[in-house]
Every structure is written in C-alpha cells, then in structure tokens.
C-alpha positions in Angstrom: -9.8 5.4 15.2 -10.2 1.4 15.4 -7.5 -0.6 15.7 -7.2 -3.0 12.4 -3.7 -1.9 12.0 -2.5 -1.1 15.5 1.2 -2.1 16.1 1.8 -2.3 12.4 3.8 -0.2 10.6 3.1 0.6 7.4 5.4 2.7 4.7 3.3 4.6 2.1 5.4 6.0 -1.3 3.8 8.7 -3.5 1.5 9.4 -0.6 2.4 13.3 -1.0 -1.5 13.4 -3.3 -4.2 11.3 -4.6 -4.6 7.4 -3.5 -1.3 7.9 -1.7 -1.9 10.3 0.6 -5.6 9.4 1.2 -4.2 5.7 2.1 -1.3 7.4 4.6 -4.2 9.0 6.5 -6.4 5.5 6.4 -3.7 3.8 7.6 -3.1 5.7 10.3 -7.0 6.2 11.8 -6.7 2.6 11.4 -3.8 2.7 14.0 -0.6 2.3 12.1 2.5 3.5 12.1 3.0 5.6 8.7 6.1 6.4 6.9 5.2 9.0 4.6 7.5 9.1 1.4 6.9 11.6 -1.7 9.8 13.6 -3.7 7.2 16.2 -4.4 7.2 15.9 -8.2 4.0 17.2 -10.4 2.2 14.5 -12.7 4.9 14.6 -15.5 8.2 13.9 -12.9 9.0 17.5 -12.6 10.9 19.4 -9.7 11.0 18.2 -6.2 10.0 19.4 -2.9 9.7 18.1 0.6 6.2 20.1 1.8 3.5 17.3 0.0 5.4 14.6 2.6 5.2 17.2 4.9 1.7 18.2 4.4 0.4 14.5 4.7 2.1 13.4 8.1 0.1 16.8 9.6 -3.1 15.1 7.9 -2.2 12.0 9.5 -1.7 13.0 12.8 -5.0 15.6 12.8 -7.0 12.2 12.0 -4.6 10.9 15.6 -2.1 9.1 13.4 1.0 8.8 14.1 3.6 9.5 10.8 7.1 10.4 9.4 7.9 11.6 6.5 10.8 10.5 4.6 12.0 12.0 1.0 13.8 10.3 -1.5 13.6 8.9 -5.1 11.8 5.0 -5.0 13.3 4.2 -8.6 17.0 4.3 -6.4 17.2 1.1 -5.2 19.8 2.4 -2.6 17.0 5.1 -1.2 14.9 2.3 -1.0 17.2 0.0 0.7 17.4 3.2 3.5 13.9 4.0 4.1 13.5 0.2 4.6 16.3 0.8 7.2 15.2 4.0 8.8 11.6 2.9 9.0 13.1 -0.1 11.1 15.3 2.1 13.0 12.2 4.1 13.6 9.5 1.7 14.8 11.1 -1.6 14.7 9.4 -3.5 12.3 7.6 -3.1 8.8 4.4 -4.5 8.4 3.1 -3.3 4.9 4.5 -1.4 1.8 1.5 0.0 -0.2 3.0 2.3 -3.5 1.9 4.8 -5.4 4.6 6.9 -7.0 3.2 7.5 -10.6 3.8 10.0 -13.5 2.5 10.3 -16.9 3.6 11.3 -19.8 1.3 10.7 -22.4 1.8 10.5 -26.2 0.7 8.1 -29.5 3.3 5.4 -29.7 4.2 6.8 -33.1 5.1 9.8 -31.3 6.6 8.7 -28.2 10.0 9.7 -27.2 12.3 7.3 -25.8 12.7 9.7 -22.5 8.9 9.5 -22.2 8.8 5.9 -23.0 12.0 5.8 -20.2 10.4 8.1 -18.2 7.0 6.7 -17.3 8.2 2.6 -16.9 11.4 4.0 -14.7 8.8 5.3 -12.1 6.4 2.8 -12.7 7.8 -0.6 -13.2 11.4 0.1 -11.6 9.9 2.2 -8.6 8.2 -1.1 -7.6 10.5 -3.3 -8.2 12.9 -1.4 -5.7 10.6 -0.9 -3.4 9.6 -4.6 -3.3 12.7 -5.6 -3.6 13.9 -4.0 -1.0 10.9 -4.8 1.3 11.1 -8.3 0.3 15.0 -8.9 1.1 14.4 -7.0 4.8 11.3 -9.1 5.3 13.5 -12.4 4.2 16.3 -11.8 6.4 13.9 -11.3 9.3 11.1 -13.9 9.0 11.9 -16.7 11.6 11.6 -20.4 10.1 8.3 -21.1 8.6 7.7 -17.4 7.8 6.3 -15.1 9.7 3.3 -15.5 12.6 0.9 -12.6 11.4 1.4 -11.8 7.5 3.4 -9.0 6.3 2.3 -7.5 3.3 2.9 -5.3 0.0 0.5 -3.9 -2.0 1.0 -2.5 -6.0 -1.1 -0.3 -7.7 -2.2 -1.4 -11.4 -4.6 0.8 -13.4 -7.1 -0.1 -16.2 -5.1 0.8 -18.8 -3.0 -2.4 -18.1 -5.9 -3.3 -20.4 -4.8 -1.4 -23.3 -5.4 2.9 -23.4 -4.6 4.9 -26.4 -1.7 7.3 -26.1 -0.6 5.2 -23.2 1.2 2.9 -24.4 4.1 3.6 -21.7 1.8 3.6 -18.9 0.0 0.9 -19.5 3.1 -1.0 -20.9 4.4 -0.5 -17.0 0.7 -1.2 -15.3 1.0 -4.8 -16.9 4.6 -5.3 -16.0 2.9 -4.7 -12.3 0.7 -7.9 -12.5 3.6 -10.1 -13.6 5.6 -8.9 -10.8 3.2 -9.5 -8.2 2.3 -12.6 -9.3 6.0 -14.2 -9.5 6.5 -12.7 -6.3 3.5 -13.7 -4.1 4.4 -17.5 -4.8 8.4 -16.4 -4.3 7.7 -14.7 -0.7 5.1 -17.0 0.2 7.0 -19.2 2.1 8.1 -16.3 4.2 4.1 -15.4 5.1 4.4 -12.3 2.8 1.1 -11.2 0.6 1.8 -9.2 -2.4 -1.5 -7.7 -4.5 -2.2 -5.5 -6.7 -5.3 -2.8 -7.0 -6.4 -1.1 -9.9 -8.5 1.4 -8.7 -10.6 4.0 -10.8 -10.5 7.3 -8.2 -10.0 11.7 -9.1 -6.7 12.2 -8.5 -3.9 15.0 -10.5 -3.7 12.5 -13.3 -7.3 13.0 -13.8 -6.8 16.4 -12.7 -4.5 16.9 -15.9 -7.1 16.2 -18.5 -9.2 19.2 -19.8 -12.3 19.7 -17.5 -14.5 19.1 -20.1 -12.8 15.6 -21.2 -12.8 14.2 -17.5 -14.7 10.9 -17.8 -15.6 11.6 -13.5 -15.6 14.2 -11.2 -13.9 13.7 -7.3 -17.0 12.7 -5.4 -18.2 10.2 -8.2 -14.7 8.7 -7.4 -13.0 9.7 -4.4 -9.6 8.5 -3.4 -10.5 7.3 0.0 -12.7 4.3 -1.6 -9.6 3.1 -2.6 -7.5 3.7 0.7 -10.2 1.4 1.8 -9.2 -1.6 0.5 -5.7 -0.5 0.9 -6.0 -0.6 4.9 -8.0 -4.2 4.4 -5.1 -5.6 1.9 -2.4 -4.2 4.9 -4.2 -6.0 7.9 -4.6 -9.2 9.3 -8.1 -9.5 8.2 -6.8 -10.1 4.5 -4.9 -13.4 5.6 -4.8 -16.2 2.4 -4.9 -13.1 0.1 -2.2 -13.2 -2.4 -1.2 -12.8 -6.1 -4.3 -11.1 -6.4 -5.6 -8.0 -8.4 -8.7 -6.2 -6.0 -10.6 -3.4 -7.9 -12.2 -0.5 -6.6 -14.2 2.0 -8.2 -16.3 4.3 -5.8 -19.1 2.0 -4.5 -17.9 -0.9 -6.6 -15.4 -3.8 -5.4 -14.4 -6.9 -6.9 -11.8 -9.6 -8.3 -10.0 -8.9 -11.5 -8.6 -12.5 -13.3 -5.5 -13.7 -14.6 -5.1 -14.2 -18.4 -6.5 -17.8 -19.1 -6.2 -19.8 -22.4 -10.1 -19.2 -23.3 -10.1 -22.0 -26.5 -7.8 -24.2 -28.1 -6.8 -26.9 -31.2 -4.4 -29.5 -31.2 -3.2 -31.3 -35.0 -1.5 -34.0 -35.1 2.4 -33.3 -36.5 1.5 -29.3 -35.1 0.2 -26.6 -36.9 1.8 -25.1 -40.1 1.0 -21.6 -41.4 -1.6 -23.2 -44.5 -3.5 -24.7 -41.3 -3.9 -21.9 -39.7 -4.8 -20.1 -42.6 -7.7 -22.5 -43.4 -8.8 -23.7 -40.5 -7.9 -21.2 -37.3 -10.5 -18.7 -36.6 -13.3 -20.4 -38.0 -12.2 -23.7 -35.6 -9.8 -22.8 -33.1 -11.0 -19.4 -32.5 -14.6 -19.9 -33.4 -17.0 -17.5 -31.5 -13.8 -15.8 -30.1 -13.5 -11.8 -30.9 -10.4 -11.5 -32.0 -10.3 -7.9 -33.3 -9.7 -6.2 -29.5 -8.5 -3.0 -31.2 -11.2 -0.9 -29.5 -12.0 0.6 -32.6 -11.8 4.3 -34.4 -10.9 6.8 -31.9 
C-alpha cells in the first residue's frame, strides 16, 4: 500500500465490475477510504442485487483497504443526496467521486426505441449529473472561503464513442453530454478548489464482454481495467493539483490528453453569408483542405 490517497475518502459508483471495481480496489491500496456503490444490474439495466458491492469491499479490504458498500440507484437524485450524507456520516469528509454506472443498449437509430434511447442517457447523462450534483452542493456548502486547502475532486467517465459509433447513437449521445458537463462545471466549482475530469478509457470490461467472442476488437490482458484505475487514483490525489476541465485517456500502455472542439478554419464576407455564397464559394474557400465527409464510411 503507499499512501497517495491516505486520509481521503473516496466514493466509487458502478464499482460492482469492470473500471469500477478495479478503481475501488486502487483506491484503496492507495490508502483511501472507499464507498463502494453498485445496484447490481447486468449490462442492459436489468435486475438488482446487493452481492457485486459486496463482493468488491472484500476485494478491497484483501488488497488492506478499508471500504463500505452502499446500494442504491445514482440516476435518483435523492439516493445520491444520501450516500453523499452517509459517506460523511461515515468518515467525515469526501474527497473524490469517480463514476462508472453504465448500461447499453444498443440498436441503429432507425430502430431505436424511445425506452432504449431513455434508457441508456437516464444512466449515463442523468446518473452523473446527480451524482455531481450532489457532490458538488456538499462540497460548496463545506469549502471554507477561498475554497478548499488540498483539492477535492470528481472524476466522469467518457468513452470513444463520444466520437460517433454506429448503433450507439444513445451511448455516445450521453458520452458527449459528459464532456459538456464537466467542462461547465470545472470552471463553476473552481472557485471552491474542486477538479472535475473526464477519462475515456479503452479497457475489457462486460460491455465488451457482451459482444460475440469472435467480434471483440481486444481481449482483457491487451486492455485490462486496472490501467485505467491508474489514472483514476492519480486524477483523485493531490498529485493532480491544476488539473481541471480535462479529458485523460487511457488505453493499456497508452496515456494522453484528448482536446476540446476548436474552430479549425474560417471565412468572414462582408454583409454575412447567404445560402448562393455558400454554395459557390464554401468548401472550396472556407473549408478548403478540410474533410468534411466524417461519416466513417460503408459499414
């Protein structure tokens, strides 16, 4: 055990599998406190159970970690406003909030349902949102003036197919939503000493699990999950200090810095631009040596 998180507290959501539960276990050899929170669903959002929670605060402790679990829904913003509470109750403080509650449900959009559309950005999108919400109200109510001394922080997990994914659309849809929200919010709670970042992480976990063996673009040890608890445990410690409104990726032995949408070329005319000017003049000026066709392509 070293002691990069020692005193902190950290609370860990979906950490029943995958990322989650490899980062509850980091955490903790890294000598945190962690609150271990799963409702024990499969990879679609079906049926509940308490033993994945369960099964992670034993891992935690066999790696000499001390953990809870706590079981509840993360897209409830009133569960969320309690395990704040309780995790306060229990050890005083939170440090860090790291999530990864996640299902899929994958389908073309022109098959999509509405409850898998629903579905997928409820658990997503809204699951962080009330988490950080949540996190972030505790966090402002309790910072002394001028913010806190050592940083608290809140980590989000992204995905690559915030970058587009075929029969995703709901997924990735809800990945992107993630980078707005952490970038709004890292300049909102930034005045309070809070860091809020995003990963988006390539790692085996039951989503990949899911797909047909013989479609699996990666097997676990070409991408294991602890890579990626890695820089979780980093993002949560005081090490990380002046890191905010970021996106880290990991991808087994890779690291690095994703960027922000930025304006790559533009055209200006006097009186603005009417549709005949675009027309004539826009991707052989404005645009010129800009690929515009991003559709990927047959699939």
């Amino acid at each position: 055990m070293t002691d990069l998180l020692t005193s902190k507290t950290c609370i860990v959501t979906g950490a029943g599998h995958g990322i989650g539960r490899a980062t509850a276990i980091e955490l903790g050899s890294l000598g945190a406190n962690v609150v271990v929170n799963d409702l024990g669903s499969d990879v679609h959002g079906e049926g509940t159970s308490q033993e994945p929670a369960e099964e992670t605060v034993a891992a935690v402790e066999d790696a000499g970690g001390t953990a809870i679990a706590h079981f509840g829904d993360v897209t409830d913003l009133d569960y969320t406003e309690r395990l704040i509470a309780d995790t306060v109750d229990e050890f005083g403080r939170v440090d860090g909030v790291a999530n990864f509650a996640g299902i899929l449900r994958d389908a073309l959009a022109e098959n999509m349902t509405g409850d898998e559309w629903d579905a997928v950005i409820n658990v997503h999108l809204r699951g962080h949102f009330s988490l950080l919400r949540n996190a972030a109200a505790h966090w402002a109510d309790s910072a002394p003036d001028g913010g806190f001394e050592t940083s608290r922080s809140f980590v989000a997990l992204t995905s690559r197919s915030a970058l587009g994914n075929v029969g995703q659309v709901n997924y990735s849809t809800a990945k992107a939503g993630i980078l707005g929200m952490i970038r709004t919010t890292s300049t909102e709670l930034d005045r309070y000493n809070v860091r809020v970042n995003a990963v988006m992480p390539t790692a085996y976990t039951r989503m990949i699990e899911d797909i047909p063996e013989e479609k699996q673009p990666f097997t676990r040890e070409d991408m294991p999950p602890e890579r990626v608890a890695s820089m979780i445990g980093y993002l949560l410690s005081d090490a990380a200090d002046g890191i905010t409104g970021s996106t880290l990726r990991v991808a087994g032995e890779q690291v690095g810095v994703v960027s922000h949408p930025e304006l790559v070329r533009s055209g200006y005319r006097d009186g603005g631009w009417s549709a005949e000017d675009l027309a004539d003049g826009f991707t052989d000026d404005v645009a010129e040596g800009v690929d515009l066709d991003n559709s990927g392509g047959a699939f």
